[in-house]
N, C-alpha and C positions, 0 to 999 in steps of 0.2 A: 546497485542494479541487481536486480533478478527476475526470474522468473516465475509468474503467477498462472499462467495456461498455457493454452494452445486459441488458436479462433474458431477453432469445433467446438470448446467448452460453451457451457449454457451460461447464461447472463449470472445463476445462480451459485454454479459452480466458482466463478470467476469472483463473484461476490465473499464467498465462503474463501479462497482461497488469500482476498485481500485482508479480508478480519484476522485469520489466521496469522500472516504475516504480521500487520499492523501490530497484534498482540502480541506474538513472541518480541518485535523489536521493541515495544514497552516492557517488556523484563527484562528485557538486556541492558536497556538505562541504569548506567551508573548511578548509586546514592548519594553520589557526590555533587551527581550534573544540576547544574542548577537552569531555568529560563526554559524555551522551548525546544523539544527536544529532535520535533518532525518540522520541519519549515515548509515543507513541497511535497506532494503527493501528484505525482506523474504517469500514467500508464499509456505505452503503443505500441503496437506490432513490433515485429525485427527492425523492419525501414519505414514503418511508418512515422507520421508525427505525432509527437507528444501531445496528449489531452492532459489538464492542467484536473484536479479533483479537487471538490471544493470539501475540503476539510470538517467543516460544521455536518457534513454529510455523512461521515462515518464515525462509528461507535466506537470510543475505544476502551 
């Protein structure tokens, strides 16, 4: 879990902030880890409910 915005951020910002993420947690991957290493990509509000991200969607 963390944090990627706020719900004032622009669709862009928030976009920018997922790549971000997304990439540092691909360097963190161990050279060891073998198979897939992201299974679920999830983002919602505090209480809101989870939207599910379709993977093929973003770059990494």
């Amino acid at each position: 879990h963390c944090t990627l915005g706020k719900v004032d951020f622009t669709t862009i910002q928030l976009q920018e902030n997922l790549q971000s993420l997304l990439h540092d947690l691909q360097k963190a991957k161990p050279s060891t880890s073998k198979g897939v290493y992201l299974r679920r990509v999830t983002v919602s509000t505090t209480m809101g409910p989870g939207l599910a991200v379709d993977q093929a969607t973003l770059s990494f």
